[in-house]
Backbone bond lengths (Angstrom), bond angles and torsions (degrees), N, CA, C in turn:
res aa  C-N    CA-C-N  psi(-1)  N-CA   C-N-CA  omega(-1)  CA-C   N-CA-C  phi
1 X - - - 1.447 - - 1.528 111.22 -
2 X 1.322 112.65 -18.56 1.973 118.59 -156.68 1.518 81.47 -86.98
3 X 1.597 133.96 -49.85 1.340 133.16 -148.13 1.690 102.43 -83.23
4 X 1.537 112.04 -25.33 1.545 115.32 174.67 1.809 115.53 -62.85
5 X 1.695 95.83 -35.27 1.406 109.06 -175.93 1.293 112.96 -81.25
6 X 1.689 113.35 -19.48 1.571 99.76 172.48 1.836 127.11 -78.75
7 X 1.530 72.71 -38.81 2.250 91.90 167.22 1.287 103.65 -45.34
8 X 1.220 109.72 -57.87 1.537 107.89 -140.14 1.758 96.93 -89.10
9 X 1.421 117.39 -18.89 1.657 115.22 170.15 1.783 98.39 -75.26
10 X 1.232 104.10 -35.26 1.741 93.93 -170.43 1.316 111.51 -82.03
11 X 1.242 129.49 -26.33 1.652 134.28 153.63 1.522 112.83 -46.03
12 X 1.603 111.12 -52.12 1.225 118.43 -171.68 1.687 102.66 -50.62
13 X 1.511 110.95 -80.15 1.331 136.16 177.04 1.692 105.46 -41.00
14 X 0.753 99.10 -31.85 1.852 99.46 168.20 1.692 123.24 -67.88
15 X 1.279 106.27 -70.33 1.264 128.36 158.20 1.551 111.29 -29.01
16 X 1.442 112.14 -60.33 1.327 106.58 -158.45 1.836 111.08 -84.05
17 X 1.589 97.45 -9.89 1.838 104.96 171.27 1.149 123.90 -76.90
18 X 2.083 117.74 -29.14 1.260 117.47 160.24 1.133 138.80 -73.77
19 X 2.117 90.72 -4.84 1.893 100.56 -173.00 1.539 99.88 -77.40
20 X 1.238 103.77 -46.79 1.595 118.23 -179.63 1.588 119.31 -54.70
21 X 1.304 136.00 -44.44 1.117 142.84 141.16 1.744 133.33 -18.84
22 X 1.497 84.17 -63.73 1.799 94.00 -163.71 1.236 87.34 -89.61
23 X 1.802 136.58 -52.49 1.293 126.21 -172.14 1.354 128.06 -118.65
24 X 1.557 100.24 13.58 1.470 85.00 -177.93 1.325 134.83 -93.45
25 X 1.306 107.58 17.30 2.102 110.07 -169.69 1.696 86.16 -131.00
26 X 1.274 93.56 160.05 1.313 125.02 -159.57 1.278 126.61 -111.62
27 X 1.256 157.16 -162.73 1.928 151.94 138.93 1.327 79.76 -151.39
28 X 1.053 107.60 161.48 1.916 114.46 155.55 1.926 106.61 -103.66
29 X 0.718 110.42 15.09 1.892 116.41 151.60 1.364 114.17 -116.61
30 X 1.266 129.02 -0.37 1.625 115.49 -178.73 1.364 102.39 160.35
31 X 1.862 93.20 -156.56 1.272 98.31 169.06 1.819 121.56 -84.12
32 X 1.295 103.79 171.42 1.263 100.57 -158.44 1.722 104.37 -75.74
33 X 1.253 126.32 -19.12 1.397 137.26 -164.61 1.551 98.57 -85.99
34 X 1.382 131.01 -46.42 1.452 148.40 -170.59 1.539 97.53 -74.55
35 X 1.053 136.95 -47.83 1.690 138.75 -179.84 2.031 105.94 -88.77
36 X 0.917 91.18 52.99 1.830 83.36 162.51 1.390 95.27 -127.23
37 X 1.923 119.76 -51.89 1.341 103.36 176.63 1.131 129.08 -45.01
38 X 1.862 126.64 -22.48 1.030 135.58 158.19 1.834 146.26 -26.93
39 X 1.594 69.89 -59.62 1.838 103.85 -161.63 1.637 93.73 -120.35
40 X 1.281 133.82 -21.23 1.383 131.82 -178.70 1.415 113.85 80.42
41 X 1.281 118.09 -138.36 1.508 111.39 -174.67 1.716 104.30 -107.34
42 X 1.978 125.31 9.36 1.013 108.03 160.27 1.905 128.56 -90.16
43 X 1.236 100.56 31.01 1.589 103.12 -171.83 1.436 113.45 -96.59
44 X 1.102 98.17 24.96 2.019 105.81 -175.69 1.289 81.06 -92.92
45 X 1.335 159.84 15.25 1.543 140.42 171.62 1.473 99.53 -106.36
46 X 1.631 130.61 -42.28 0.732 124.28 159.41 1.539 162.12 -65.30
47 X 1.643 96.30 5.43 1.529 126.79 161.64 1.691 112.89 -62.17
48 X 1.471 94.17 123.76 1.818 93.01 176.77 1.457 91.99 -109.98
49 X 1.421 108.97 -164.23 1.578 130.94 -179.87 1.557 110.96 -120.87
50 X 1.719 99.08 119.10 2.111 90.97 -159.37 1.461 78.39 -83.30
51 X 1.118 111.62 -160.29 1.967 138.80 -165.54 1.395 101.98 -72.83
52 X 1.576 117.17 -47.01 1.587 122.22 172.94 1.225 126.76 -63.34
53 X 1.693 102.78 -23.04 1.724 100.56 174.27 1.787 106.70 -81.05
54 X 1.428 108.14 -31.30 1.840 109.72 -177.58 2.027 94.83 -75.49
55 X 0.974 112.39 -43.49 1.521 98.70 164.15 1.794 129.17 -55.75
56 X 1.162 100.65 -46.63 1.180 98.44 163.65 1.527 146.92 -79.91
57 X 1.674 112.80 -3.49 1.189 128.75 150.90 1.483 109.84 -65.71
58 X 1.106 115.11 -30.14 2.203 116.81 -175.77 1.313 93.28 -74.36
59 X 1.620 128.26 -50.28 1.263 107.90 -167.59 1.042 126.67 -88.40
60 X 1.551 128.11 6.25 1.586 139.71 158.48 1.754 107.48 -93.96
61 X 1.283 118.72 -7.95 1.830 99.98 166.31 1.687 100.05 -102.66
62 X 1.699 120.91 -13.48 1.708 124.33 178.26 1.348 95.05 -58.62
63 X 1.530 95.77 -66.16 1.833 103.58 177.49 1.802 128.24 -25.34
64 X 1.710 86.37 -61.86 1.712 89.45 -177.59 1.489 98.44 -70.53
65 X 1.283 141.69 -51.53 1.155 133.02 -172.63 1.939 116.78 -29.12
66 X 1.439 94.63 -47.96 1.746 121.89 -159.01 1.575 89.81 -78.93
67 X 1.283 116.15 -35.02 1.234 114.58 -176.84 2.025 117.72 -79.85
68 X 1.371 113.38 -40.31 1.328 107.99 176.31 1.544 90.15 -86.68
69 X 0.960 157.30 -19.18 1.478 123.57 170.55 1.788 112.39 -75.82
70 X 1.394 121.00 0.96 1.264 111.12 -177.37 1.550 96.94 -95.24
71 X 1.577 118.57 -36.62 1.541 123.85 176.37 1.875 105.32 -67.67
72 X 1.183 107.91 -27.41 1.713 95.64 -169.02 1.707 121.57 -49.45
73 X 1.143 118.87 -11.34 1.147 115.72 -178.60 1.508 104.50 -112.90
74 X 1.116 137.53 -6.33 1.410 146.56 -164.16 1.872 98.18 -40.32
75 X 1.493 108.24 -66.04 1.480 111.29 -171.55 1.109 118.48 -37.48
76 X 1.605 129.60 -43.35 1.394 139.00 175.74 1.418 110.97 -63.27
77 X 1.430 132.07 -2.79 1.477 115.03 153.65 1.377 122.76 -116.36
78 X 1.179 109.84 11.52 1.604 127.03 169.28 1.454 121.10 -96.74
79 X 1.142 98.18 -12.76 1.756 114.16 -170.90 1.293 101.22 49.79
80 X 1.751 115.31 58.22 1.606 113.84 141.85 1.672 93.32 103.10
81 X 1.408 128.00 -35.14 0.891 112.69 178.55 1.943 132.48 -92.52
């Protein structure tokens, strides 16, 4: 069960860093790379968070969640260490 919870937190936490990356910020003219020549280097205020970046924050704290409950017992087969 511990090795299902580590996959599936490190899939999770994986998943949800490339969602955040590739789709999760926003411009309200485009993409964010195409609007700087625009706006220059003050358009970092105007970056929002599209639906994939609030999705992908759930699946990087699901992840860590899935992940310290698979470590929470770890000490008890190490005897502490």
């Amino acid at each position: 069960m511990r090795t299902i919870l580590w996959l599936a937190g490190g899939i999770s936490v994986g998943l949800g860093m490339v969602s955040l990356t590739v789709y999760g910020f926003d411009q309200p003219n485009g993409e964010v790379s195409a609007n700087f020549s625009q706006y220059g280097y003050d358009a970092l205020p105007m970056l929002t968070i599209a639906p994939a970046g609030y999705t992908g924050f759930l699946m990087v704290a699901l992840g860590a969640v899935l992940m310290i409950r698979a470590n929470a017992t770890a000490w008890k087969q190490t005897g502490g260490y």
